[in-house]
C-alpha positions in Angstrom: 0.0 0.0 0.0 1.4 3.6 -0.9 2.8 5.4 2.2 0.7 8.7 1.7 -2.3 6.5 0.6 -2.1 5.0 4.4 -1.4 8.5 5.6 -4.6 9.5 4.1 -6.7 6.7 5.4 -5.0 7.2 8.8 -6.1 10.5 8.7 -9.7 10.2 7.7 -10.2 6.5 10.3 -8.6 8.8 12.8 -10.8 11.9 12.7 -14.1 9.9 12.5 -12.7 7.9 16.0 -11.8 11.6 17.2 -14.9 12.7 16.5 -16.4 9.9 17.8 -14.4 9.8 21.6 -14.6 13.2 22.1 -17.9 14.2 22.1 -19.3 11.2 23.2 -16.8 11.3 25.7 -17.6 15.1 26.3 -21.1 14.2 27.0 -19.9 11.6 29.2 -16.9 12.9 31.1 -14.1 11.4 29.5 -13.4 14.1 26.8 -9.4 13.7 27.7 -9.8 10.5 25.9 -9.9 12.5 22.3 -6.4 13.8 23.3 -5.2 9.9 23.1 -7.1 9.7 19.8 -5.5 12.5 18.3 -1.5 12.2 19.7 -2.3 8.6 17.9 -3.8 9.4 14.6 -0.9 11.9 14.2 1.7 9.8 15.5 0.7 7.3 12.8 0.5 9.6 10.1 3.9 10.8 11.4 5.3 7.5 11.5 4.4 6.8 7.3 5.4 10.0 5.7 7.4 12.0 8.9 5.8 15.1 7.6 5.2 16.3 10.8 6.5 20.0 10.5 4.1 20.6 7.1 1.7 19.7 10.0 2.4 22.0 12.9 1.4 25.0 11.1 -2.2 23.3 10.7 -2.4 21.8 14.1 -1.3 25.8 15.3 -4.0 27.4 13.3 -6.4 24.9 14.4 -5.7 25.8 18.1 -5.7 29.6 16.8 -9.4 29.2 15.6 -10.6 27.6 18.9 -9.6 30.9 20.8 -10.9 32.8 18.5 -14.3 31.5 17.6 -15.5 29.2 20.6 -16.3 32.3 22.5 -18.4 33.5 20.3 -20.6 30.6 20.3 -19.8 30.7 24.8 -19.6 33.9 25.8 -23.5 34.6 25.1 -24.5 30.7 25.8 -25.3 30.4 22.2 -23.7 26.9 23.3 -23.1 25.2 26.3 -21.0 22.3 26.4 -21.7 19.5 29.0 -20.2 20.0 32.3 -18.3 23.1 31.8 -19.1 26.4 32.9 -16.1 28.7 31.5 -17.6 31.0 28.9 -14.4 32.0 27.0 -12.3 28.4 26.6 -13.8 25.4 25.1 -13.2 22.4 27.2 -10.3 19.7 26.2 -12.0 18.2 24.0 -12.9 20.5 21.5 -9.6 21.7 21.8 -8.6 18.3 20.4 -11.1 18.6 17.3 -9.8 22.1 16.7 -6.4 20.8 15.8 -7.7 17.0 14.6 -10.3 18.9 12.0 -7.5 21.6 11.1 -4.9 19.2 10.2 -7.1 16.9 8.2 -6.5 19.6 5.4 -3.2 17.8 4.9 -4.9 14.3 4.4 -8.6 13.7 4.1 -9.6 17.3 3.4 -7.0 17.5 0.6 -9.0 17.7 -1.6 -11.3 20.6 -0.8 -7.9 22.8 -0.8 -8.8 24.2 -4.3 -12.5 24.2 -4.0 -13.4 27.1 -1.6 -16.6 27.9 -2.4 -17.8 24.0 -2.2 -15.3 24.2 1.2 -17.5 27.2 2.5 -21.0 25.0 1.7 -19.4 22.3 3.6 -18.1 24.2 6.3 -21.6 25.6 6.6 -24.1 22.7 6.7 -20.9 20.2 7.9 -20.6 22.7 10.8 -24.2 22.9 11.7 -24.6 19.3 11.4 -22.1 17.9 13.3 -22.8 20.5 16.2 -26.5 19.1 15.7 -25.7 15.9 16.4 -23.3 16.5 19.5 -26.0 18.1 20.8 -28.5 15.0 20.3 -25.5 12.7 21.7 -25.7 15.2 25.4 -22.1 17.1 24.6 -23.9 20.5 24.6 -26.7 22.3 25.0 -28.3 25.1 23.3 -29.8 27.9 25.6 -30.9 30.4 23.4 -32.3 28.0 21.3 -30.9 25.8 18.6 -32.2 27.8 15.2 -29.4 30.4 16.5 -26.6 28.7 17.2 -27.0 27.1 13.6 -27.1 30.4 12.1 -24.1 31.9 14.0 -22.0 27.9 13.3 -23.0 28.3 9.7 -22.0 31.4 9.1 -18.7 31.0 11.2 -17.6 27.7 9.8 -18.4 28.8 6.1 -15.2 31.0 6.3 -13.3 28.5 8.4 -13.4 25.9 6.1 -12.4 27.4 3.3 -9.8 29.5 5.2 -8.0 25.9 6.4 -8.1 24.6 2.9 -6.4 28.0 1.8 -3.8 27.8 4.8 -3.2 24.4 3.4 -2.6 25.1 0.4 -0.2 28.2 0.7 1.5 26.6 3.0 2.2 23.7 0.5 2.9 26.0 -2.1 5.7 27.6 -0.5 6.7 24.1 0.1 6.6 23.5 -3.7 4.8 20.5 -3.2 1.2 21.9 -4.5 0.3 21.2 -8.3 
């Protein structure tokens, strides 16, 4: 099997099992456990194609965007996530998506990198979905009522989708690896 072919399927197994852990695990008080998850999707991704600097600048802006943008969902209980009461830091486990999600641009999400607009469409309903069903698994809750938060994650996560792939894609670029 080709080495990046692995590194790819790694990848994509990996963040579905991230997923997965941490917010079921967030809903059940074992979010740490996406942490594990993550340090060993990346650890075998490392371990094929020992590309791990291309990835810090992803797993960097990943950890960027969930300072920026969790508190806007936080701040005004938009969201609540289960068992956490801090209104400007997502707990551990969203941390751990942040950076899983982010660095998926090098692998799974590939291919999105020069498709913004269809990135943005995903980003949109991919965001509001997957917040939906978080939600339904008992991760979060949504105080101020769930047609608002899907408004606000839509809106949000239609520019950060398409600015990861774009991150991605420069970044490879200056690498001299982007066709």
């Amino acid at each position: 099997m080709n080495k990046s072919f692995a590194a790819l399927a790694i990848n994509f197994v990996g963040f579905q099992l991230l997923w997965f852990v941490a917010v079921y695990g967030g809903a059940h008080g074992w979010g740490w456990a996406a942490w594990l998850v993550l340090v060993a999707m990346q650890a075998g991704v490392w371990a094929l194609n020992r590309a791990w600097r291309a990835d810090l600048a992803l797993l960097a802006a990943g950890a960027v965007a969930c300072v920026l943008f969790e508190p806007l969902w936080l701040a005004p209980s938009l969201l609540e996530y289960a068992d956490w009461s801090r209104q400007w830091v997502a707990p551990d486990w969203i941390w751990a998506l942040w950076l899983g999600f982010a660095v998926s641009f090098n692998y799974c999400l590939a291919w999105l990198r020069p498709k913004l607009l269809l990135a943005a469409l995903f980003g949109a309903f991919g965001g509001v979905f997957s917040v939906t069903v978080g939600i339904n698994f008992g991760a979060a809750t949504t105080p101020q009522g769930w047609w608002l938060l899907a408004l606000s994650y839509g809106a949000v996560w239609s520019m950060v989708v398409p600015a990861l792939a774009y991150l991605a894609r420069r970044l490879d670029e200056e690498r001299g690896r982007y066709a």
